[in-house]
Phi, psi and omega in degrees: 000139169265169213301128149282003176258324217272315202277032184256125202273171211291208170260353160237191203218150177274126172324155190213135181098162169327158167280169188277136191310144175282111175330134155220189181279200144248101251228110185304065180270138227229126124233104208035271198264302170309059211252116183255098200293129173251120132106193170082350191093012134328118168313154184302127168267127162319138173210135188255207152212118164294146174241030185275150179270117195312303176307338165274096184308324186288291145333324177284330217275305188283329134359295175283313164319318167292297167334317182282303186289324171305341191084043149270131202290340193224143198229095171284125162239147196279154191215069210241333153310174157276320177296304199269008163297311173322307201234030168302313213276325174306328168312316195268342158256035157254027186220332169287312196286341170224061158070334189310096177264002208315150191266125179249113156272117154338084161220141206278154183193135145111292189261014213289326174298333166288277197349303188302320207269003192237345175217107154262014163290308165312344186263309180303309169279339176265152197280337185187163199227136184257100186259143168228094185316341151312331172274330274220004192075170179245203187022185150020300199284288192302330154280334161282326149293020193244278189305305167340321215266294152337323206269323178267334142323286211283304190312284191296343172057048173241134176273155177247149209239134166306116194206090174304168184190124170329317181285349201211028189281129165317104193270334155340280179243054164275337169310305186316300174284348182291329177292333177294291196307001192273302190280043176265150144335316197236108148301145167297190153256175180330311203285331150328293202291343172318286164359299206289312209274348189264000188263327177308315186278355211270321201263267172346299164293332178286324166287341193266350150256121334032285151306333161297279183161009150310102172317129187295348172242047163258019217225107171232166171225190191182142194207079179300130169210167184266339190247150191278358192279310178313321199287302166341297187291328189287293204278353169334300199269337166286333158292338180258004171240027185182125160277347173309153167279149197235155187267106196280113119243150185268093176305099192061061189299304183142186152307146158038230201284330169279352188254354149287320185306295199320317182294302182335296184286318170302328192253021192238354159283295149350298175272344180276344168237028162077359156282115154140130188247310207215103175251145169224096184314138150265067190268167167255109189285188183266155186303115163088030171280182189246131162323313185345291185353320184240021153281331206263330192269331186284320152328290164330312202274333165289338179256349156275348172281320186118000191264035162153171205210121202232321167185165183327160197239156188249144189216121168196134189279127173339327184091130145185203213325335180258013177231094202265349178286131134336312184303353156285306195294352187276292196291341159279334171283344171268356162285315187302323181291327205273005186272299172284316162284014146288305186311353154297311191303331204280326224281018161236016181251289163303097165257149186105331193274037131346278182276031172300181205186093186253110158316108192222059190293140190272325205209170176279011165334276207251348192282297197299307209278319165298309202299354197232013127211057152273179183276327175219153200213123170248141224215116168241164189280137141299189173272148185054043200225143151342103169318011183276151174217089192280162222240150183230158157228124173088344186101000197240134193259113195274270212203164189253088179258161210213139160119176193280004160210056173306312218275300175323309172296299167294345172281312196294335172316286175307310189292326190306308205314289207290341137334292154346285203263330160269335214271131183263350171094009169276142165270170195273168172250125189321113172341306199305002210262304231308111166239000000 
């Protein structure tokens, strides 16, 4: 029998969601019209990378469209030339020329102080500049290119987003704390003062422009590692010594399937205690993928957590021994797709179908009881089930469909529903217009 103190629930029910965000500052990226709130209780914003060669403007501009259309709200470019300082402004004005307004950041390595300061068209067109203080030379030299760098962010009145990286840590000053730490009593091990030395350099540079005359909410940081353990640990502690928003990714996550878990299980630990402002999947993509991929998984990882809603959800069961048919798993990847190349058109016509909630069930396990309480739901026959498929709306079971155009039938279902129920009576706007 069971324990009657132990099955009795406590006196309060255990809370469900994230902790609520860690105040930070908020930091304003500006393209005309377009202003992308970073920290401050902004939703967490999506942020991408072209991975195009910068100096081809056209190839870079469309990219970046795709990208924007996929919903990345911050667009990351590579800026490492002189050729792609030059075909920054053609970029950002082919993107103005097909409505795009979406914010292209800028980021510099080695050489970003010339650049800025040699193309000031180029300074000009990008919304923000990604500086990694680690590249930048040492001593003297690497401080007077820092302040360059800092001097055209204020003359541009553009934040920056600081961004340490494990692969690229300022070894001045890891030497330094490694030498402190030889004299602690208890030494740490190497990988601590690593830890230590990338939250150290990421906050100590966000202040020392600052002292350059960088507004503090002009300011994200971001402190890149490769392993998810690291990662955990670097922004725990960066979040807890600094109110900058701070820009969440996992540096050379992988390929395919391991470098979405990895992102995953790291920034979804993360986001759950209220750390993390601005995310970016770093996937590699596979030969011949679409760049999209990791708008689409970050989006994901935020709208399965709850913390924001980018487009309808698909509710689909694994499938086994009693649904030996395909034909579920067919309709559900053709709902879903058909879902996500609506939402340029719906999210300014339908507002709310975001959070819609669609069912796409294999057998009568599970299906009638998911399909009622999704928003709209299909029950499809198992092996050895009735051939029927009954369609629920609302929780209410609406009509039974049978025969070879089912799949057809049920999307026009779902588009009448999110009219219905979403639809403002505006016509839409042709997707390709969509940012």
């Amino acid at each position: 029998m069971t324990d009657e103190v132990t099955a009795k629930p406590s006196s309060a029910p255990t809370s469900v969601g994230a902790a609520l965000r860690k105040p930070t500052r908020a930091v304003a990226v500006r393209w005309g019209d377009n202003v992308v709130q970073v920290g401050g209780g902004a939703p967490v914003v999506v942020q991408s990378m072209t991975n195009t060669d910068t100096a081809e403007a056209i190839a870079t501009a469309i990219q970046v469209r795709q990208l924007a259309q996929a919903g990345s709200e911050l667009v990351r470019i590579t800026v490492n030339t002189p050729e792609a300082a030059r075909e920054v402004i053609e970029i950002r004005n082919q993107l103005d020329r097909m409505n795009v307004s979406v914010p292209l950041v800028g980021d510099f390595h080695f050489n970003g102080h010339k650049l800025l300061t040699e193309y000031p068209d180029c300074a000009q067109a990008l919304s923000k500049y990604r500086i990694n203080p680690g590249n930048m030379g040492g001593g003297k030299r690497r401080d007077d290119n820092f302040a360059r760098m800092i001097d055209v962010a204020c003359r541009n009145d553009r934040p920056v987003r600081i961004g340490v990286n494990w692969g690229s840590l300022d070894q001045e000053l890891l030497a330094r704390m490694m030498d402190n730490n030889n004299q602690r009593a208890q030494p740490w091990d190497a990988g601590a003062v690593m830890r230590d030395a990338l939250v150290v350099s990421a906050i100590s540079n966000a202040q020392r422009a600052e002292e350059l005359g960088l507004p503090g909410d002009a300011i994200v940081l971001s402190c890149k590692v490769s392993q998810v353990q690291d990662l955990i640990t670097v922004y725990t502690d960066l979040s807890a010594r600094c109110d900058y928003p701070l820009h969440l990714g996992l540096t050379e996550a992988g390929m395919g399937s391991k470098g979405i878990v990895a992102s995953t299980a790291a920034l979804s630990v993360l986001l759950q205690q209220g750390i993390g402002d601005t995310i970016r999947i770093s996937l590699t993509p596979e030969p011949g993928g679409d760049r999209t991929r990791e708008v689409i998984v970050a989006q994901e990882i935020l709208q399965t957590m709850g913390l924001r809603a980018f487009t309808p959800m698909v509710v689909a069961c694994p499938g086994c021994g009693r649904t030996s048919s395909t034909f579920f798993q067919e309709l559900a990847d053709s709902i879903q797709s058909f879902l996500r190349d609506q939402m340029p058109v719906w999210k300014n016509q339908c507002a709310g179908v975001e959070n819609m909630h669609v069912a796409v069930m294999g057998c009568v396990v599970n299906g009638p009881g998911e399909s009622r309480h999704a928003d709209i739901g299909i029950s499809l026959p198992g092996t050895g089930e009735v051939p029927a498929a009954p369609v629920y709306i609302d929780g209410k079971r609406t009509v039974t469909l049978k025969g070879d155009t089912i799949a057809s039938e049920f999307q026009q279902i779902v588009q009448d529903y999110v009219q219905e129920r979403y639809g403002t009576g505006q016509s839409a706007p042709s997707s390709s217009d969509a940012n």
